[in-house]
C-alpha positions as CSV (number, residue, x, y, z in Angstrom):
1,X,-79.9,-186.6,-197.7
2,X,-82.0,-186.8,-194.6
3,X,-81.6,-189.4,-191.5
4,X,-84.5,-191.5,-190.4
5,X,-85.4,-194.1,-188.1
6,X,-87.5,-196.9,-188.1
7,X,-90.1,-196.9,-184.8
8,X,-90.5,-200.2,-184.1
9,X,-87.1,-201.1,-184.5
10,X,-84.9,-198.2,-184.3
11,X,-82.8,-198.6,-186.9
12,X,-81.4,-195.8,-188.7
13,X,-81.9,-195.4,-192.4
14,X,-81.0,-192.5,-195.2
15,X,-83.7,-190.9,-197.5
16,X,-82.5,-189.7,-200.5
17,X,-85.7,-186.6,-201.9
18,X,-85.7,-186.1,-205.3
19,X,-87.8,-183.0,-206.7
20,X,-90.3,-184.3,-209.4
21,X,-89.8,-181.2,-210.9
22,X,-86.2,-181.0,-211.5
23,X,-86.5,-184.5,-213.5
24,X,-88.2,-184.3,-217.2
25,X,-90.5,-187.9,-218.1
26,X,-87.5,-189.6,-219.4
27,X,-85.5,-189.0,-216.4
28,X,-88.2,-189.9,-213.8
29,X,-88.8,-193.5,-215.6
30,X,-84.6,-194.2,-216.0
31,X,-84.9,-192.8,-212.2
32,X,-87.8,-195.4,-211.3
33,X,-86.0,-198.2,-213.3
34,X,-82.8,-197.7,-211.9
35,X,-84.1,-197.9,-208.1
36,X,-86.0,-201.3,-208.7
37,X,-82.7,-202.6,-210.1
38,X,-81.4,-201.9,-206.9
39,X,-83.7,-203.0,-204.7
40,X,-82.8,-206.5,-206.2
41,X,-78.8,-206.4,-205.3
42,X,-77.3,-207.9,-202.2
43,X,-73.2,-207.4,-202.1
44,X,-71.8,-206.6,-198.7
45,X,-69.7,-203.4,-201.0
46,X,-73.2,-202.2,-202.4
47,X,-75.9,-199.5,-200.8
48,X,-78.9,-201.6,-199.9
49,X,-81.7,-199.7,-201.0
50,X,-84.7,-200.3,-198.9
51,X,-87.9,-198.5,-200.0
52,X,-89.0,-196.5,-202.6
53,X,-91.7,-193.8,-202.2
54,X,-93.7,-190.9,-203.9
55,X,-95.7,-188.4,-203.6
56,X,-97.0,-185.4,-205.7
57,X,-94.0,-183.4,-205.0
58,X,-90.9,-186.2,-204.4
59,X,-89.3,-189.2,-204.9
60,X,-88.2,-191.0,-201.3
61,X,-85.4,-193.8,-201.7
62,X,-84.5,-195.2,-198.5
63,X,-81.2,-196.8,-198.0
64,X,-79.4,-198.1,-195.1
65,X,-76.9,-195.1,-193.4
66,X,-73.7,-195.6,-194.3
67,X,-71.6,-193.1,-191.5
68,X,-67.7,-194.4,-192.7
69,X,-67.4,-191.3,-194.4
70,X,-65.8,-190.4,-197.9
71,X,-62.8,-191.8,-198.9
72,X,-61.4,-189.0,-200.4
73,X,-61.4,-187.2,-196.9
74,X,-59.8,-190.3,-195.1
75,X,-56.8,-189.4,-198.0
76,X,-56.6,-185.7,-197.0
77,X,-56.9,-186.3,-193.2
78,X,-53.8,-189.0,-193.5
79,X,-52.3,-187.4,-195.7
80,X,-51.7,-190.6,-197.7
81,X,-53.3,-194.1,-198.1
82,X,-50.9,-197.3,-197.1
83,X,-50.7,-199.9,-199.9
84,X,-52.5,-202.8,-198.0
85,X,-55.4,-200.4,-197.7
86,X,-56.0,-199.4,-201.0
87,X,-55.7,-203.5,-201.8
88,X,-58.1,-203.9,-199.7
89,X,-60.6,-201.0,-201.0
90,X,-59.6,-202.3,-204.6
91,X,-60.8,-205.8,-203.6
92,X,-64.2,-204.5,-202.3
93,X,-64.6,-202.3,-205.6
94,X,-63.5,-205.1,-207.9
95,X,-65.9,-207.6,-205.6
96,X,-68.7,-205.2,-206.3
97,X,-68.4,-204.4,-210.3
98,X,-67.6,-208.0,-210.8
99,X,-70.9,-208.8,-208.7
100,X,-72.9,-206.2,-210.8
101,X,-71.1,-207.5,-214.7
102,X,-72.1,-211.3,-213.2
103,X,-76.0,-209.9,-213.0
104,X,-75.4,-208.2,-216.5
105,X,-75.5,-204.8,-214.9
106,X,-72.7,-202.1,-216.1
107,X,-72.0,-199.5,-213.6
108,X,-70.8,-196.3,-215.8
């Protein structure tokens, strides 16, 4: 994952490269299929995926830079998580699946 920024605007973004190589045909069209899916969602609990490039060697997808960290991490570091958070992180993972089943997509 790399950082980038926007020039006009100055807003940061992350690119995700994918090495053509390391996909087979199959897996570069689930890949391409799966990003333009994306592109389409709009939930506050869901990566926005911004742009989608190529060229002869990668795959670009640009999303907007999440920096809140890994959950799991925020665990170790506290050494526990409080009930009322995990409600609250249950809410915005149950928010987000039911948002993706309602557009008759199935996370797995």
């Amino acid at each position: 994952m790399k950082k980038a920024e926007h020039k006009a605007s100055k807003v940061k973004y992350a690119v995700k490269l994918i090495k053509k190589t390391d996909l087979d045909e199959e897996e570069k069209e689930r890949m391409i299929n799966e990003v333009e899916l994306l592109k389409r969602l709009d939930h506050p609990n869901i990566i926005k995926v911004k742009e989608f490039y190529e060229d002869m060697k990668y795959f670009y997808i640009v999303t907007e830079l999440c920096t809140g960290g890994e959950l799991f991490d925020r665990i170790l570091e506290n050494g526990r998580l409080l009930e009322s958070d995990a409600a609250d992180i249950m809410k915005q993972i149950f928010s987000a699946v039911f948002y993706c089943h309602k557009n008759h997509i199935v996370h797995r």
